[in-house]
PAZAPA-4460 file (N, C-alpha, C; in steps of 0.05 Angstrom, whole numbers, plus 32768, in hexadecimal, padded with zeros to 4 digits):
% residues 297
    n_x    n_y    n_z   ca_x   ca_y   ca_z    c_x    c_y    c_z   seq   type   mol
   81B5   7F54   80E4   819F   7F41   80E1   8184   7F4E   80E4     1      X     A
   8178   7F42   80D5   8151   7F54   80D3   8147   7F48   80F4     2      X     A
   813E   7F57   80FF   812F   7F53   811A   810F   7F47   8112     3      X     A
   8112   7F2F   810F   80FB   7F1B   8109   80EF   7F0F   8118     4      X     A
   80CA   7F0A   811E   80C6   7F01   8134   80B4   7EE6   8119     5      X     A
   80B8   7ECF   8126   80A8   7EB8   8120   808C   7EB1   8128     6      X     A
   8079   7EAE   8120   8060   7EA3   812F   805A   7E90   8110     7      X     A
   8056   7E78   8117   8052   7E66   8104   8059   7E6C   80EB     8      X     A
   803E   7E76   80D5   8048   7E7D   80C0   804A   7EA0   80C0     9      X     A
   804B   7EAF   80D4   8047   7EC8   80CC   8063   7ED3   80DC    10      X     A
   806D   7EED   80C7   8088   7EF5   80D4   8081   7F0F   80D5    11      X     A
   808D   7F1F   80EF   8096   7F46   80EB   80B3   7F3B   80DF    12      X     A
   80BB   7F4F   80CD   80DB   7F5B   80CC   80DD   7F7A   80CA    13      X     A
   80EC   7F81   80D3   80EC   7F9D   80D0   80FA   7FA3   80B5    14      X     A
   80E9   7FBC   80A9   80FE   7FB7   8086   8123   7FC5   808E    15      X     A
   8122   7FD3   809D   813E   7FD3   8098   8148   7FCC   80B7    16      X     A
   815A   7FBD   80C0   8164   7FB5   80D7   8173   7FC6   80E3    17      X     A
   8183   7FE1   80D8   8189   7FF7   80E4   818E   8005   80CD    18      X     A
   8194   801F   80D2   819E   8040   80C7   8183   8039   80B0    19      X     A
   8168   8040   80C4   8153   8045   80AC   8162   8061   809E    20      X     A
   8153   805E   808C   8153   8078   8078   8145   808C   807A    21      X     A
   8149   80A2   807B   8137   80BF   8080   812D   80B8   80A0    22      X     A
   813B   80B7   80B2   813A   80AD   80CF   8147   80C2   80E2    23      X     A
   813D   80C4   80F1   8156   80D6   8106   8143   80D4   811B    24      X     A
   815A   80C7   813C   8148   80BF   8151   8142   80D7   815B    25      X     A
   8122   80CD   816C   811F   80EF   8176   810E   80D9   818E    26      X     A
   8100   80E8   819C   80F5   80D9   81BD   80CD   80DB   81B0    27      X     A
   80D4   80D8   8194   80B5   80C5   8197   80BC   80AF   819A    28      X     A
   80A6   80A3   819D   809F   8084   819A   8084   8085   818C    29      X     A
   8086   806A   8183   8067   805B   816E   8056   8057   818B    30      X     A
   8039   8056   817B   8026   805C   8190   8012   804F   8180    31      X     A
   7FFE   8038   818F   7FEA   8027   8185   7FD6   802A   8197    32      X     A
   7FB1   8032   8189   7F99   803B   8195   7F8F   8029   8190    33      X     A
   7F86   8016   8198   7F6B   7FFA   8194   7F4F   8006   819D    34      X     A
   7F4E   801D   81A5   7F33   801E   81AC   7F13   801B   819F    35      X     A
   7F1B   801D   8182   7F04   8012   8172   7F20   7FFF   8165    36      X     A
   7F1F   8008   814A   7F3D   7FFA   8139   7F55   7FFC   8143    37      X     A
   7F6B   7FEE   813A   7F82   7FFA   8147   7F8B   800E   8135    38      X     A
   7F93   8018   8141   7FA1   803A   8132   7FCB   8036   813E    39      X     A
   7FD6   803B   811F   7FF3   8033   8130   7FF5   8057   812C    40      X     A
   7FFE   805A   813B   8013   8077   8136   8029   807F   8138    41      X     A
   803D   8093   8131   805A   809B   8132   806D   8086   8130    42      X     A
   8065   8073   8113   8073   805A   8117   8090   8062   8118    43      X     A
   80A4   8057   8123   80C2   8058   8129   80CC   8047   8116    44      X     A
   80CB   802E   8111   80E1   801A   810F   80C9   800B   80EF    45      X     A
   80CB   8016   80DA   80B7   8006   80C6   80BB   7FE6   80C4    46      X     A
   809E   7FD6   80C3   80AA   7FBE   80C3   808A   7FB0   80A9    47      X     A
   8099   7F9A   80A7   807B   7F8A   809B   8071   7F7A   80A5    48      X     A
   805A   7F69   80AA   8056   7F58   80B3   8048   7F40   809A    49      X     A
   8058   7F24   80A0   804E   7F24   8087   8043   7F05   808B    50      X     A
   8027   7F03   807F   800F   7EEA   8081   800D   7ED4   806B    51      X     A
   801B   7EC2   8071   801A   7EAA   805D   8004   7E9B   8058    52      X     A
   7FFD   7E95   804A   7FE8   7E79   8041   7FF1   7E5C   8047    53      X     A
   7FE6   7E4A   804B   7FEE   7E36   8049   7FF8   7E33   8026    54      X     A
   800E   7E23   802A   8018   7E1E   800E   800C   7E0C   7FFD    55      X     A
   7FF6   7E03   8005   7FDD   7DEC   7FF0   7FD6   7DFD   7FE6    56      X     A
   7FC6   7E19   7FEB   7FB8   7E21   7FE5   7FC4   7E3C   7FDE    57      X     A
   7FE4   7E44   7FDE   7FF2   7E5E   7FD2   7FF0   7E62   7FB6    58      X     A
   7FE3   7E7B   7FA8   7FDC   7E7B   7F95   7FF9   7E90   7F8B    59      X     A
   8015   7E96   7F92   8026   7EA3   7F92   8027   7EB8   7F88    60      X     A
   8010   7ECB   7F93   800C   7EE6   7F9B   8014   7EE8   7FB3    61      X     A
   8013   7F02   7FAA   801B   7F16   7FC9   8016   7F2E   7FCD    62      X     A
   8009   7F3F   7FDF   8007   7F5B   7FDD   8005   7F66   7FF2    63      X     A
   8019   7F76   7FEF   801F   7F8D   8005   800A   7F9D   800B    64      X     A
   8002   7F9D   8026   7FEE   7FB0   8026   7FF4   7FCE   8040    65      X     A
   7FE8   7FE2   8030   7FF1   7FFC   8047   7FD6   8001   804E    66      X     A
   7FD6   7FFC   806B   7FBA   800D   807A   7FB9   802D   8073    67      X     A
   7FA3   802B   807B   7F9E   8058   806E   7F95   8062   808C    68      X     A
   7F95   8079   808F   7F93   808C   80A9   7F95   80A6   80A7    69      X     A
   7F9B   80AD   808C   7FA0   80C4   8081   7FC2   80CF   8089    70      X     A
   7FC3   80C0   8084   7FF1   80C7   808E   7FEA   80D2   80AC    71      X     A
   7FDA   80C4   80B7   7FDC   80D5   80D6   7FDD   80BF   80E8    72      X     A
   7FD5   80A3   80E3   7FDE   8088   80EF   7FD3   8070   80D6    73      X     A
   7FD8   805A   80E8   7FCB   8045   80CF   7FBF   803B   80DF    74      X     A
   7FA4   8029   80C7   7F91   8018   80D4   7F91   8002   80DD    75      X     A
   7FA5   7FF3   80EE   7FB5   7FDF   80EC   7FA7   7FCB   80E9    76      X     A
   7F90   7FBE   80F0   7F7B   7FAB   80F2   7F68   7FA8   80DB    77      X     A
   7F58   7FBF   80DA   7F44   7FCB   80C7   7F4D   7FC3   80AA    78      X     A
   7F60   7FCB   80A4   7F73   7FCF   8086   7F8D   7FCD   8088    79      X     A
   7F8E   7FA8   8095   7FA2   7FA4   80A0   7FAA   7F84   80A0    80      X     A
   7FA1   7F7B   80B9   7FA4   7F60   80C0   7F8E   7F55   80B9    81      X     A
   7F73   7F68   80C1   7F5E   7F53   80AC   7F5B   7F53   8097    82      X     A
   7F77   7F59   8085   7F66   7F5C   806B   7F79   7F4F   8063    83      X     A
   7F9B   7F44   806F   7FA6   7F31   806D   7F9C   7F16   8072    84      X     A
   7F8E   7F15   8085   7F85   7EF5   808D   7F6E   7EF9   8079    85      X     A
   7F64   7F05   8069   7F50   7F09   8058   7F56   7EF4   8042    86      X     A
   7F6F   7F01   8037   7F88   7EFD   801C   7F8D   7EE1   8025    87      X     A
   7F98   7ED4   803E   7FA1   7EBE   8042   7F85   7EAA   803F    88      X     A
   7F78   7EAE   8042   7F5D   7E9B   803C   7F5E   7E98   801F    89      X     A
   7F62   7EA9   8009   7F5F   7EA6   7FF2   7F74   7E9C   7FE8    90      X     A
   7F89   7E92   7FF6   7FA6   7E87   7FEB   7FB9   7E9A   7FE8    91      X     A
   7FBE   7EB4   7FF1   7FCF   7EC9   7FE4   7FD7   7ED1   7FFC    92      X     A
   7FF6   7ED8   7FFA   8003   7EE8   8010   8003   7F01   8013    93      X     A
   8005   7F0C   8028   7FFB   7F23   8037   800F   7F2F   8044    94      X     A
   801C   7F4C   803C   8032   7F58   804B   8028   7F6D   8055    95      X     A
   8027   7F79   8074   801B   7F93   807B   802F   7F9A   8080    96      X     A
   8030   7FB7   8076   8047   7FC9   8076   803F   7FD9   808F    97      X     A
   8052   7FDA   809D   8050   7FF7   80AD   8061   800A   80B0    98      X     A
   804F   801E   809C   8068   8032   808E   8062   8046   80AB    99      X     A
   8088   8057   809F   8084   806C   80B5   8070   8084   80A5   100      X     A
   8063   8093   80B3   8054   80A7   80B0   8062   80C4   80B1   101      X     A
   8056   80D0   809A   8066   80F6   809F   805E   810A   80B9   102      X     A
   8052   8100   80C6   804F   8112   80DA   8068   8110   80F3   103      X     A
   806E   80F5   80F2   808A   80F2   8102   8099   8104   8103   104      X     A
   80A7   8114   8117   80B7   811A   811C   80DA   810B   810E   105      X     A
   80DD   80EE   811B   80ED   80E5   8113   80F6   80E8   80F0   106      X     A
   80E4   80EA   80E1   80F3   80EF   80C1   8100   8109   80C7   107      X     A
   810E   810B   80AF   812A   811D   80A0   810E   812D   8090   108      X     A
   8109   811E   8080   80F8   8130   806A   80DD   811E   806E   109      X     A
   80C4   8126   806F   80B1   811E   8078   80A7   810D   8066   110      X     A
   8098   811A   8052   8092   8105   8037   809D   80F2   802F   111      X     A
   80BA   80F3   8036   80CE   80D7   802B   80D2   80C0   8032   112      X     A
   80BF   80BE   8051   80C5   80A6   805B   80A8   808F   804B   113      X     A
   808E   8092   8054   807F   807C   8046   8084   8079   802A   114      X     A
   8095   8087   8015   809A   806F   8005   80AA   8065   7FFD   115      X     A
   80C7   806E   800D   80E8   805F   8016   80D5   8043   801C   116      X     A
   80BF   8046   8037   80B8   8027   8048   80A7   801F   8034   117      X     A
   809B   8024   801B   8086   8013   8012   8096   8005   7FFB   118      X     A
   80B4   8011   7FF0   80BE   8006   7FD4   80D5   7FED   7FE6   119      X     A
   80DA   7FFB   7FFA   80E5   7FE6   8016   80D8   7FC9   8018   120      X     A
   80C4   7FCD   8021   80AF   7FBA   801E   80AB   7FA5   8005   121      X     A
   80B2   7FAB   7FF0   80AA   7FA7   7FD6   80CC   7F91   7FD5   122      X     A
   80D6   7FA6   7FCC   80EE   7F92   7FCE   80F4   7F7C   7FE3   123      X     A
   80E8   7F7F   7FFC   80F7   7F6B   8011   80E3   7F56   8009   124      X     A
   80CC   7F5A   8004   80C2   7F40   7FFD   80C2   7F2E   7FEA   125      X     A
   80D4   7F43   7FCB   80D4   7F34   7FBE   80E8   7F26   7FB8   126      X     A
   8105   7F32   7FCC   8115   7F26   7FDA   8118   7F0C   7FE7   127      X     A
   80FF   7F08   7FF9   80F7   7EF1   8001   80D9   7EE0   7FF4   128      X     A
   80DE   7EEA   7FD6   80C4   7ED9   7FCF   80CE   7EB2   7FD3   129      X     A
   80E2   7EB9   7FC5   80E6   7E90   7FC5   80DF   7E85   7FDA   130      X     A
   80F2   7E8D   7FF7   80E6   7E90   8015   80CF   7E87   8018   131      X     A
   80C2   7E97   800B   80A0   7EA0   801F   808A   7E92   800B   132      X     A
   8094   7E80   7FF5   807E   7E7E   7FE0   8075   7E8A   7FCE   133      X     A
   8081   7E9F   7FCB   8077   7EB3   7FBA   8088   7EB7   7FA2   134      X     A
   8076   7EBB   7F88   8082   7EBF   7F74   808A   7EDB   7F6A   135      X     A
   80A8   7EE5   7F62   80B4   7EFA   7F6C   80A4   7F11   7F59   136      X     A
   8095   7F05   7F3A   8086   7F18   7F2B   806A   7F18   7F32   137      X     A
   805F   7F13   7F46   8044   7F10   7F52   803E   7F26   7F6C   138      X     A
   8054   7F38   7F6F   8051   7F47   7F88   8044   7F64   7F83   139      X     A
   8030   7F69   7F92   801F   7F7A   7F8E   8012   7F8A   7FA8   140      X     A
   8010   7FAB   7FA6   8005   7FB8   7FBB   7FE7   7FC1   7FBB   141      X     A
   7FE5   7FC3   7FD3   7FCD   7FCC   7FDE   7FC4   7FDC   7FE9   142      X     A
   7FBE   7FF6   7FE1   7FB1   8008   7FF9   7F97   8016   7FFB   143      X     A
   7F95   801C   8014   7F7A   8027   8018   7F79   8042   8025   144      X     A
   7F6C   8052   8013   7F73   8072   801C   7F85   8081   8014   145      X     A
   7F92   8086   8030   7FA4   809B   8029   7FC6   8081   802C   146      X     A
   7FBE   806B   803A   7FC8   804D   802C   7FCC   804B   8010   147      X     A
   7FB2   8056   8003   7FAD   8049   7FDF   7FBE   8061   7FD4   148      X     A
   7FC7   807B   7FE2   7FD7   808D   7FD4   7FF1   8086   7FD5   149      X     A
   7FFF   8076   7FEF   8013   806F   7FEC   8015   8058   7FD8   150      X     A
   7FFD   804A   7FDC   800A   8025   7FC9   8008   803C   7FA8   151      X     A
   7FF7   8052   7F97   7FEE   8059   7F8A   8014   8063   7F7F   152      X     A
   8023   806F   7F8F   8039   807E   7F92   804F   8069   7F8D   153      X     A
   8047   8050   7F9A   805E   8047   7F9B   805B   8031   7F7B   154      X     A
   8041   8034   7F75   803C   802D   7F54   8044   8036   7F3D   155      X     A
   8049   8052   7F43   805A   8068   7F32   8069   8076   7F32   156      X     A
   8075   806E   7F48   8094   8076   7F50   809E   8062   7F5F   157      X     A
   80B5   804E   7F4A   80BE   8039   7F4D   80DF   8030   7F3C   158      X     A
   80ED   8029   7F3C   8101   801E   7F37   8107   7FFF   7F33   159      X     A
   8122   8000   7F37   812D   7FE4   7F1D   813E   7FD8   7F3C   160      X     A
   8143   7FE2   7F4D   8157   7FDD   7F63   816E   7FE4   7F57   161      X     A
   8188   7FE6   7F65   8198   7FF0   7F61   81AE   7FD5   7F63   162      X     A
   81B7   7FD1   7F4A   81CA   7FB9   7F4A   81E3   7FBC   7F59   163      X     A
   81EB   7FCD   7F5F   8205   7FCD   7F6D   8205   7FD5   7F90   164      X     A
   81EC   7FD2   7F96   81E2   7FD7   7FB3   81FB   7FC5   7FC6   165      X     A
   8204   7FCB   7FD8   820D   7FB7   7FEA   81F4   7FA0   7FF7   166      X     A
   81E2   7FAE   7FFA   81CA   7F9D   8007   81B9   7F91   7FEB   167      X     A
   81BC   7F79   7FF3   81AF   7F6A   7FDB   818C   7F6F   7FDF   168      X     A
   8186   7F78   7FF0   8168   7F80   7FEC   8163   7F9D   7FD5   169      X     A
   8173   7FAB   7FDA   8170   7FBA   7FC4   8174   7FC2   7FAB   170      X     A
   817D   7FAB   7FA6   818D   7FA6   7F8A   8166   7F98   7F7E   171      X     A
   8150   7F94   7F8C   813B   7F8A   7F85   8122   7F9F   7F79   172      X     A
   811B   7FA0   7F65   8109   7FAE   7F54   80F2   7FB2   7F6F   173      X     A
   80F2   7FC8   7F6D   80DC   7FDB   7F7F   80B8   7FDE   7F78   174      X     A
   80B5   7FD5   7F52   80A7   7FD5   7F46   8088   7FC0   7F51   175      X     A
   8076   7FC7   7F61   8063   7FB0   7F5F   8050   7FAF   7F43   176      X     A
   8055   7F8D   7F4B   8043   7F7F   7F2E   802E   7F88   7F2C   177      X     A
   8016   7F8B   7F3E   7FF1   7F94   7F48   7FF2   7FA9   7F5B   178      X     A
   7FE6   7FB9   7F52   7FD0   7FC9   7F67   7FB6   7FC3   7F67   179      X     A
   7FB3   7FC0   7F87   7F96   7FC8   7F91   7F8B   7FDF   7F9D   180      X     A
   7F86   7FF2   7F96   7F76   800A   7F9C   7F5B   8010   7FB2   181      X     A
   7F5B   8012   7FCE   7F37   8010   7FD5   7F38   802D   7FE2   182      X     A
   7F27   803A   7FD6   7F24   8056   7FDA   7F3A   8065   7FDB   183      X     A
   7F4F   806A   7FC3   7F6A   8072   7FCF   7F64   808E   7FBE   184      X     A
   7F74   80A0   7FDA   7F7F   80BD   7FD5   7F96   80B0   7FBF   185      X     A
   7F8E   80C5   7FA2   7FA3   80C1   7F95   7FB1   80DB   7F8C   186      X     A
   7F9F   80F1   7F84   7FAA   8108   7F79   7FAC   811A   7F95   187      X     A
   7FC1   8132   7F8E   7FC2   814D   7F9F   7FC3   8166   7F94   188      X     A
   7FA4   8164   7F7A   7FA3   8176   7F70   7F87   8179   7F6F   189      X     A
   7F87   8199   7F76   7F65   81A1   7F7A   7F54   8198   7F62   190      X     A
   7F3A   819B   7F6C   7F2A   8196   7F83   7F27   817E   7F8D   191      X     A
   7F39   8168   7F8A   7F35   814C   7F8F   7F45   8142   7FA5   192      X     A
   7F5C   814F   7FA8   7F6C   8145   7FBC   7F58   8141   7FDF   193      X     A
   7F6F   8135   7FE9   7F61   8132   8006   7F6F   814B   801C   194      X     A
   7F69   814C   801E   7F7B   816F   802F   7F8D   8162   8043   195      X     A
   7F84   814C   804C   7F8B   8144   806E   7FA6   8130   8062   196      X     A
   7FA8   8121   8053   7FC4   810F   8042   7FD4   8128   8042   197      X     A
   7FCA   8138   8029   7FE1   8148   8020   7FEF   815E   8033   198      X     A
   7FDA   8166   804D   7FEC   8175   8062   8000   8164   8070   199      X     A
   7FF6   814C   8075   8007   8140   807F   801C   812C   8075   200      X     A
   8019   8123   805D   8030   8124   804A   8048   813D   8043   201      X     A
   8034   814E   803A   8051   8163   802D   8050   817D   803B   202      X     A
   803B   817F   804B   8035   819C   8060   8024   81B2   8058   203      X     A
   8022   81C0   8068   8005   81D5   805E   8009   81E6   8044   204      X     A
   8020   81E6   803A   8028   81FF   801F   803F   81E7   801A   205      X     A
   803F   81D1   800D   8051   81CE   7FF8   805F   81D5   7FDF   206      X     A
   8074   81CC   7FD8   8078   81DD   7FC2   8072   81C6   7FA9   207      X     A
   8060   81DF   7F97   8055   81D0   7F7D   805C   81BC   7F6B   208      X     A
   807A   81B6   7F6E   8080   81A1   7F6A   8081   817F   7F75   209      X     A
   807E   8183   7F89   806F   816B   7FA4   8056   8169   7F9C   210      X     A
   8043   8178   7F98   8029   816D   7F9F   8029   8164   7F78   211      X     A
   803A   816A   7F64   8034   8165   7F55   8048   813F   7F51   212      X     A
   805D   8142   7F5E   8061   8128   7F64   8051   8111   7F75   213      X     A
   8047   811A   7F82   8039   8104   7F8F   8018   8108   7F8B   214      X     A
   8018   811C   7F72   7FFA   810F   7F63   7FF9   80FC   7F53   215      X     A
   7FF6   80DB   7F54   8000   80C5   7F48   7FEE   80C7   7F2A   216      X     A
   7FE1   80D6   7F29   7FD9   80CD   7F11   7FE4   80DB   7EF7   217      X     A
   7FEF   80ED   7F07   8004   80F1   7EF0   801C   80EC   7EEC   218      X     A
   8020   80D6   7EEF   8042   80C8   7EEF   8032   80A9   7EE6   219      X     A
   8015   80A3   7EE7   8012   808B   7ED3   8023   8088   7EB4   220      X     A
   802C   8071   7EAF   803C   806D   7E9C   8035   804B   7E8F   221      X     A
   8044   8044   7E7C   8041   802A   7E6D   803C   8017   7E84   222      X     A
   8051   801C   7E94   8063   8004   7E9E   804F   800A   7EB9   223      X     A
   8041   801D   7EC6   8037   801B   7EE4   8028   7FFC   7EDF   224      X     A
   8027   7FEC   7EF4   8016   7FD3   7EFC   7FF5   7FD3   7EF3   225      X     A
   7FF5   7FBF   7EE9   7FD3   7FB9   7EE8   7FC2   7FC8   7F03   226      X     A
   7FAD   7FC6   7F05   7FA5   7FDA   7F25   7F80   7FD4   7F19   227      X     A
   7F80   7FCD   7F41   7F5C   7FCA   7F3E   7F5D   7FD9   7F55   228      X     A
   7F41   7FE4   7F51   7F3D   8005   7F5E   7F1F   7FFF   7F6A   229      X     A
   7F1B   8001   7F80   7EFA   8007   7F87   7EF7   801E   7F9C   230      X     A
   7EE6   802E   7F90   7EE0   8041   7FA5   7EC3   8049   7FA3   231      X     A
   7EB9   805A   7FBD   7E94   8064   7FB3   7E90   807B   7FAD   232      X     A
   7E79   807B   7FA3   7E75   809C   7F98   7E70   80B9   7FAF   233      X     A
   7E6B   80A5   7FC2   7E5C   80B8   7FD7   7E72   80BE   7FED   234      X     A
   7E98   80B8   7FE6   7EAB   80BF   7FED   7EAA   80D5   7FFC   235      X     A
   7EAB   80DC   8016   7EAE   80F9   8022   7EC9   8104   8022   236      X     A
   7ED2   80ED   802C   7EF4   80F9   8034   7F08   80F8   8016   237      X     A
   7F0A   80DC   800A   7F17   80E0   7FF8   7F02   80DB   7FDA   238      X     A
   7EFD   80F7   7FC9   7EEF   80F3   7FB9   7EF5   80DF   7FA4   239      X     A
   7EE0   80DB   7F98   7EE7   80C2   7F81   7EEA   80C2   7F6E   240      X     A
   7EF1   80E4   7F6C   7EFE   80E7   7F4A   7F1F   80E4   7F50   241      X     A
   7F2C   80E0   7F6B   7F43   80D1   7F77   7F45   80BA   7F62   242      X     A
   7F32   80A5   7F58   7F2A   808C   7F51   7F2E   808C   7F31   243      X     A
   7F1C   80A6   7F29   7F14   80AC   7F0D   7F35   80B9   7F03   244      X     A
   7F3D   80C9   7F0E   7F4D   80D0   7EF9   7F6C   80BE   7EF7   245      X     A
   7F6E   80AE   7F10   7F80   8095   7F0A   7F7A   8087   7EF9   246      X     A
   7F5F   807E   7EFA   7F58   8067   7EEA   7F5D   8070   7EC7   247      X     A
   7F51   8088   7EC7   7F59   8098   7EB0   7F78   809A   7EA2   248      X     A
   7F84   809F   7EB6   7F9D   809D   7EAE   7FA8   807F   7EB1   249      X     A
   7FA5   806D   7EB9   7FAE   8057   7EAD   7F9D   8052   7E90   250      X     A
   7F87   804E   7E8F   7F78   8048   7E75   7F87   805C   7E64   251      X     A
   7F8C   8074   7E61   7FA4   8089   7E4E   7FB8   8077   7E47   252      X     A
   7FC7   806A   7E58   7FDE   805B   7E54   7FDC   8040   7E54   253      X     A
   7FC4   8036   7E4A   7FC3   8017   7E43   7FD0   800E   7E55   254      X     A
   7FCF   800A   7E6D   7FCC   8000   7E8D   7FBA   7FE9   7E92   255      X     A
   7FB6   7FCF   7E95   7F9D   7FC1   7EA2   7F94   7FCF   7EB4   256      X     A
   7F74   7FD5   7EBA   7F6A   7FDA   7ED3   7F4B   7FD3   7ED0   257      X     A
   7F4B   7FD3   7EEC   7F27   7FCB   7EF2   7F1E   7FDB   7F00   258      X     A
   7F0B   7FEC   7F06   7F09   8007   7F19   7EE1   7FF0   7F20   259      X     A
   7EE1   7FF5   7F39   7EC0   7FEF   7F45   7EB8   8008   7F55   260      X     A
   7EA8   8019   7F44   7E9A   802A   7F5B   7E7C   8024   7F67   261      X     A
   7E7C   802A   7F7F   7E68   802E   7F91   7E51   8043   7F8C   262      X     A
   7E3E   8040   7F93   7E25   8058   7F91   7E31   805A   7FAF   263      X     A
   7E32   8046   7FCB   7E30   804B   7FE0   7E53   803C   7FF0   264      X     A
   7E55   8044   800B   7E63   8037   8016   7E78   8052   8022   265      X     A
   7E73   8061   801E   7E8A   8081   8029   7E9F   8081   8026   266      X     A
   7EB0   806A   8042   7EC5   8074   803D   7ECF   8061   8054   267      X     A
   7EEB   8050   805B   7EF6   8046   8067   7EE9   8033   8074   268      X     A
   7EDB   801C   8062   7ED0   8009   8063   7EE6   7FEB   8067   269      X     A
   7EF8   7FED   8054   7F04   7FD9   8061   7EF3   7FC1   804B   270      X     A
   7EF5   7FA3   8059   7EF3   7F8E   8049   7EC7   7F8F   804D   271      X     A
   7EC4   7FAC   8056   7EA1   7FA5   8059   7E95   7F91   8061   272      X     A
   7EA6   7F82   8072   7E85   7F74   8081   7E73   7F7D   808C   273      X     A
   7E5B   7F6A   8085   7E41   7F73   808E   7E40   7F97   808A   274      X     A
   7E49   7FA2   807B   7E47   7FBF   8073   7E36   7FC9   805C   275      X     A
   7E34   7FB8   8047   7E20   7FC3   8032   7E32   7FAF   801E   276      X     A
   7E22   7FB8   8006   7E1A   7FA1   7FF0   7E3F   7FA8   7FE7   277      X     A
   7E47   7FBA   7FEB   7E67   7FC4   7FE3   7E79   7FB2   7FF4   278      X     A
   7E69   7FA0   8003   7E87   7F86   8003   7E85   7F7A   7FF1   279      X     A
   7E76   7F76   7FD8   7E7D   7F6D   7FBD   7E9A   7F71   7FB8   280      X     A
   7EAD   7F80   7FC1   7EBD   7F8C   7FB2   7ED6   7F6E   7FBC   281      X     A
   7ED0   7F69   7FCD   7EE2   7F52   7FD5   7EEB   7F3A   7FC4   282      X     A
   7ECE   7F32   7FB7   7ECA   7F19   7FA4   7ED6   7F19   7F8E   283      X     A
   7ED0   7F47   7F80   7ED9   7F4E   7F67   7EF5   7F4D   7F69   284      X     A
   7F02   7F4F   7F82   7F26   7F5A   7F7D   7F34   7F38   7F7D   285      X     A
   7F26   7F24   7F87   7F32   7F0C   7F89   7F2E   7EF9   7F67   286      X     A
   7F16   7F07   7F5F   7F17   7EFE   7F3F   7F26   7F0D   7F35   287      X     A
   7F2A   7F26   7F31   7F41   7F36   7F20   7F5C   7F25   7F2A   288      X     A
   7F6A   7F22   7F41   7F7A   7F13   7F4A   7F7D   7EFC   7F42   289      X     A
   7F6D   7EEC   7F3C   7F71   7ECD   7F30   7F71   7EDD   7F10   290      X     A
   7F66   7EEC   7F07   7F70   7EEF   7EE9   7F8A   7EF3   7EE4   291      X     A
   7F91   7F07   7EF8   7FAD   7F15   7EF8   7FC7   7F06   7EF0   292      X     A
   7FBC   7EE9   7F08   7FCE   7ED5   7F08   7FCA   7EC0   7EF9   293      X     A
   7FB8   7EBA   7EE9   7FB5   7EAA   7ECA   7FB9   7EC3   7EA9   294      X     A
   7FB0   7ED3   7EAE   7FB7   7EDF   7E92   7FCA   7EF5   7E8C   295      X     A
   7FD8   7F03   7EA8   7FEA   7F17   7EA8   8004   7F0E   7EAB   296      X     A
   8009   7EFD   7EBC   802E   7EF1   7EB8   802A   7EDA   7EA8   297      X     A
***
């Protein structure tokens, strides 16, 4: 049985109830810092948490969203819960993933766990779309950062599920409908990459084949998801040709996309309140979203 906790309309489940995948126990434990944001770390046990709308006002979307931290924790609050109770104001449901991170000890192979937990994620919800209100071709990710490299990854490296799974969750297409993009590390190829993702994703000297797999913009194809992208120019940590050459490569492959760049705003802004004229970007992703869901399905 999934270890589910209830609070009105909002549930945790953990995505897998036992023998995670790429797992092996070891004497960490997960570790959570509130001292400004919350910061989760060395997550153990991946789970989602997931934020309903009232059903008057469910517009049967949904999107998964991964906090960013640079694979070294997530922003649990920041690019997280407020940006689910954000989504639930606008009628759309809200799944926060809390993937495990590569610096764990606990993985087998490091890199393999955040996107086992983000295509995890994908299927369990659309698993329980009827459930939850949600319509099962309306499910869509979100990330921000080194977040937007995983949702970016799990956009172009995706599957059909596997029909003969014993577990009927995985027999469920892995594929999300939308991406949302906000400042996301996407490539790990010079001079654009972020140094601090890719050490801690694939390690200080990977081999050339890794950093060429999990540079997403080159695995854009027909079929990757529509995707709206905002990032600023004045990017320190993750530059914004991260932005440009995705966007590029979907536009190559006749892809829907919307890209908003910034003159200002740096970097790990979040939904920008009271931060500069770049909380615009909030208004722009909720109109692409009502298009999405009148002229794309």
């Amino acid at each position: 049985m999934f270890n589910t906790i209830c609070l009105s309309q909002n549930y945790i489940l953990d995505l897998w109830p036992d023998n995670i995948p790429n797992y092996k126990k070891t004497n960490q434990v997960e570790k959570s810092d509130s001292t400004d944001i919350v910061k989760v770390s060395f997550v153990q046990k991946p789970n989602i948490a997931v934020y309903l709308p009232s059903k008057r006002i469910a517009t049967g979307q949904a999107v998964i969203i991964c906090p960013g931290g640079g694979y070294r924790f997530l922003a649990y609050d920041l690019e997280g819960t407020d940006v689910a109770k954000w989504f639930n104001s606008k009628g759309i449901a809200a799944i926060i993933l809390k993937y495990r991170l590569p610096i764990s000890k606990s993985n087998i192979t490091n890199h393999k766990s955040p996107l086992l937990d983000a295509q995890r994620a994908i299927r369990l919800t659309r698993y329980h779309a009827y459930e939850w209100n949600i319509n099962g071709d309306k499910i869509g990710i979100m990330g921000f950062s080194a977040g937007g490299h995983l949702a970016s990854t799990a956009g172009t490296h995706f599957d059909d599920g596997d029909e003969k799974a014993n577990d009927p969750i995985e027999t469920m297409s892995s594929r999300p409908d939308f991406m949302i993009l906000l400042y996301p590390v996407v490539t790990f190829t010079k001079p654009f990459m972020h140094p601090g993702s890719s050490n801690r994703l694939l390690g200080e000297n990977p081999d050339s084949t890794l950093l060429e797999y999990y540079s997403n913009e080159l695995h854009v194809t027909k079929d990757t998801p529509p995707t709206f992208i905002v990032h600023s120019g004045d990017d320190p940590a993750a530059p914004v040709e991260n932005s440009l050459v995705f966007y590029s490569a979907l536009k190559d492959k006749g892809v829907p996309a919307e890209m908003h760049l910034y003159q200002g705003g740096t970097h790990g802004y979040s939904l920008a309140i009271d931060q500069g004229y770049w909380k615009s970007w909030t208004d722009l992703c909720i109109d692409w979203l009502i298009f999405q869901n009148r002229e794309l399905y």
